[in-house]
C-alpha positions as CSV (number, residue, x, y, z in Angstrom):
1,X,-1.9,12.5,-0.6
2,X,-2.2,15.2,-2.2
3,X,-4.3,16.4,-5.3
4,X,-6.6,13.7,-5.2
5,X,-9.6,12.8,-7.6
6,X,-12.2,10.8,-8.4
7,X,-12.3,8.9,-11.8
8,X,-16.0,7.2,-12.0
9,X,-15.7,3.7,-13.2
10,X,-18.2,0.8,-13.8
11,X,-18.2,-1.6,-10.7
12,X,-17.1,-4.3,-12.6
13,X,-13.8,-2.2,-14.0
14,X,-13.0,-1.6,-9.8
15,X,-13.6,-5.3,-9.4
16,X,-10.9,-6.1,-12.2
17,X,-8.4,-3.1,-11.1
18,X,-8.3,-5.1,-7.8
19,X,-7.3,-8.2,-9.7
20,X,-4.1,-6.4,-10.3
21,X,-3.2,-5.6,-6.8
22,X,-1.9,-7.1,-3.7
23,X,-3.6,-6.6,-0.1
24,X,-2.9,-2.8,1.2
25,X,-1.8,-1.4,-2.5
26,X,-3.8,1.8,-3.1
27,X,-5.8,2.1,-6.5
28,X,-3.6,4.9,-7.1
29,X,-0.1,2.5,-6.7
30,X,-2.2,-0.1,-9.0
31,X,-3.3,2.1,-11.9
32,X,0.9,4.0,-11.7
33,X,1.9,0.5,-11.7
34,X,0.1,-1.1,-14.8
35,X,0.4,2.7,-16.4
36,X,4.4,1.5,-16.3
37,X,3.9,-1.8,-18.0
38,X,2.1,-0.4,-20.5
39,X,5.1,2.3,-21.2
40,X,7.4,0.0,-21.6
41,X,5.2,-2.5,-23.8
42,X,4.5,0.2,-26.2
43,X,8.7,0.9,-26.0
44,X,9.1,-3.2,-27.0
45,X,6.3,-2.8,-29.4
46,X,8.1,0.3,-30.9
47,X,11.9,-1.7,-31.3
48,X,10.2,-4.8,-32.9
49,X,8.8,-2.6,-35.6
50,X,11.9,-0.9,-35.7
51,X,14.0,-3.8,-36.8
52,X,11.3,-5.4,-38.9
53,X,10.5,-2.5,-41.0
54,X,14.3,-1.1,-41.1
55,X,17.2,-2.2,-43.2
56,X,20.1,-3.3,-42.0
57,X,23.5,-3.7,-44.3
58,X,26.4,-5.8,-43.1
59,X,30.0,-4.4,-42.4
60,X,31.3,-5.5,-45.1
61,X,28.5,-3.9,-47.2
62,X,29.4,-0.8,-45.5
């Protein structure tokens, strides 16, 4: 790979990232991996404040 780093973590935080993975999966594929689920929470997140906070008129309103 390249343009690796380091990012110190606490033992127990390493302990709990390998929770997430399956045997062979890098840290790097783990932390890309939950980084992705998180995106697309917030996006969820994001559309059910959209329709809870917006209004909405029907057609025949229009």
């Amino acid at each position: 790979m390249v343009g690796l780093t380091t990012l110190p973590v606490k033992k127990s935080t390493r302990d709990r990232l390998k929770t997430f993975g399956v045997k062979g999966e890098s840290y790097d594929a783990i932390l890309a991996r939950l980084m992705e689920v998180a995106r697309e929470s917030e996006f969820w997140d994001r559309q059910v404040r959209i329709l809870k906070e917006s209004r909405f008129h029907s057609i025949d309103e229009a």
